[in-house]
N, C-alpha and C positions, 0 to 999 in steps of 0.2 A: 640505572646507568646502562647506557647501549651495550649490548654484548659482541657485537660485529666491531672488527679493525674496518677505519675506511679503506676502500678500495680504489678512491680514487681522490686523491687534493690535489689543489693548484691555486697558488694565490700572484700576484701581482700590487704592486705599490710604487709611487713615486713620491718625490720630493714636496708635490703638491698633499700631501694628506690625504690622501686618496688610496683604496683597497680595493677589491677584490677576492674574494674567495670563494673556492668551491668544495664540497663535502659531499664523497658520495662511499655509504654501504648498504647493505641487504637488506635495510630499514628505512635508509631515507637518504634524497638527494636533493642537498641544498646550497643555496648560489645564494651569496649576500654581498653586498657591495656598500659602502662607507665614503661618504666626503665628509671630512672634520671640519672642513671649512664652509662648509654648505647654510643653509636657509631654513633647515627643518623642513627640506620636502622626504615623505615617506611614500614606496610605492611596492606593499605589503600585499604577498600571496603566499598566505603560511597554512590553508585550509582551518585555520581555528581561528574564528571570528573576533573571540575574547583575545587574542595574543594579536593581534590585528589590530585591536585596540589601544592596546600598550607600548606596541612599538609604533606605535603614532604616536603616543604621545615622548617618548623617551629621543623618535626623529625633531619634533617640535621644540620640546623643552632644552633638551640639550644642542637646539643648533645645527645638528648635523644632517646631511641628505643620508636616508638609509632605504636599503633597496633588499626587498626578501623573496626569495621566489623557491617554496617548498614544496617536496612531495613525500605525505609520508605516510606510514604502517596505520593510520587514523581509523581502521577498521579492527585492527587491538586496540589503541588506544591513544592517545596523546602524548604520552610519556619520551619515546624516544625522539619525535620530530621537536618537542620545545627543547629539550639538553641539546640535542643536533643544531638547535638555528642560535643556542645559547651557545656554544663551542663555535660556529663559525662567525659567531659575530666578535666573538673575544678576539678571535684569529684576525678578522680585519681590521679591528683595531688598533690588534698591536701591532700590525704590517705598516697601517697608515701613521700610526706614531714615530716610527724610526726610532733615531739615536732619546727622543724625551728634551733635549737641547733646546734652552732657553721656556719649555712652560712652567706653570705653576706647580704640576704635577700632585697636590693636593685639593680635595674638593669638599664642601660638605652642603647640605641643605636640610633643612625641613619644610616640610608642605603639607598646609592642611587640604582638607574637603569638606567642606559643611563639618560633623563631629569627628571624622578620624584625622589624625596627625602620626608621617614617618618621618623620619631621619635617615640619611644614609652620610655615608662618610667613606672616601675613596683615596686612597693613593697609590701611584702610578708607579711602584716599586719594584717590580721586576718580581716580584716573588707572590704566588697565590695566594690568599687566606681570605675566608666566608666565614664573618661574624652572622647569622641569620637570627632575627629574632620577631617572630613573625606569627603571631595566633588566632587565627582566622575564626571567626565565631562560626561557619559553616565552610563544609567542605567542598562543595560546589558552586561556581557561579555561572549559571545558566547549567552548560555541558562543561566548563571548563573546571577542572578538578583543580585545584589552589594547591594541594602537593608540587604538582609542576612551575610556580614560582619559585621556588628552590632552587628545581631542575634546572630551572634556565640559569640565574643567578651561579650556580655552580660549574656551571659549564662556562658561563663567560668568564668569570674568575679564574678558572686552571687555564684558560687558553688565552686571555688578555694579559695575564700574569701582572694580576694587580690586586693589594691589599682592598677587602668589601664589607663593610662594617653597615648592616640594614634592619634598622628596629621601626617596627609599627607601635606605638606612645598608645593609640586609642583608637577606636574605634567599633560601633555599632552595625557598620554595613559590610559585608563582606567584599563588594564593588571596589567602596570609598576605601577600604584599606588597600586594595591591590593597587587601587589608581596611585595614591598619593604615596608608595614605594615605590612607582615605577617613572612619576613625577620627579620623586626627590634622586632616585638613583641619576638620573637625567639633569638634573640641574646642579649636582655635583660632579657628574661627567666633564658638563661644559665649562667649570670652573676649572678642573685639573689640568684639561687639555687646551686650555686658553696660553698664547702666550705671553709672558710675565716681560713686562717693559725694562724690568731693571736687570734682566737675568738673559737678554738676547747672546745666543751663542754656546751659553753655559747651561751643562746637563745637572740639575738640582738635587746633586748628593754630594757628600763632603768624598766617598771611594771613586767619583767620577764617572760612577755609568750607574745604570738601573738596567 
């Protein structure tokens, strides 16, 4: 986990589902931006190629325009700029979410890849929790160290303030297992945050907020 308080945030949100935010401490400065409503356009400068990857597919899969533009400590290591762009993207999420009024607010999926299959399961509850269940048959893929799928994951979770429930079922390739978590976290995404036809206006909890 980052050991630096940021030094500098600043987010912005409208009505349209739409975010911005910015994240800056002594390890990394990072600007992320969110349309929920978007087309799956991604336009990813996170200096880690493999996480470049992922959030292409989680822009795609889940529907949304996502916009990354990092800079970070990547001469220690990887570790604090993916928690960093994992915490500011929770951040614009839940800026672009607003009051939760009228979506579905629950999501689930599975996805395979040729032999690996995940599951994720999301709800948009106002309160953190990372179920992770995730056993990588190798620690590296390429440079990118597979601990920091975690990182990220937990960082979005305490900052999107939303229940994360993420198990990999199988698989043989270490790639195929990251893709198809980060596939299914993605098209559980765009289920939650979709809005619910019959529930227009109304926030989907019996206490009335999330």
């Amino acid at each position: 986990m980052s050991n630096s308080a940021p030094t500098d945030s600043t987010a912005t949100g409208s009505s349209s589902r739409r975010a911005r935010v910015e994240r800056a401490t002594r390890e990394t400065r990072i600007a992320v931006s969110v349309d929920l409503d978007g087309s799956g356009r991604a336009e990813l400068a996170t200096g880690i190629p493999f996480l470049d990857h992922m959030l292409d597919q989680v822009a795609r899969h889940a529907m949304i325009d996502l916009t990354v533009d990092a800079k970070g400590d990547l001469h220690i290591d990887g570790h604090h700029t993916v928690e960093d762009i994992g915490i500011t993207f929770g951040q614009a999420v839940k800026q672009a979410l607003g009051d939760k009024a009228g979506l579905v607010r629950y999501g689930h999926a599975y996805v395979p890849l040729d032999e690996a299959l995940s599951r994720v399961v999301v709800d948009l509850s106002g309160r953190p929790g990372l179920e992770y269940h995730v056993e990588f048959i190798r620690p590296m893929i390429g440079a990118f160290d597979v601990d920091l799928t975690h990182e990220f994951f937990q960082g979005f979770v305490n900052h999107a303030l939303v229940s994360l429930h993420v198990d990999n079922l199988r698989g043989d390739n270490a790639h195929h297992q990251a893709e198809t978590v980060f596939k299914a976290f993605a098209r559980a995404l765009r289920m939650a945050i979709s809005p619910d036809p019959r529930g227009a206006g109304v926030v989907p909890s019996t206490k009335g907020t999330l």
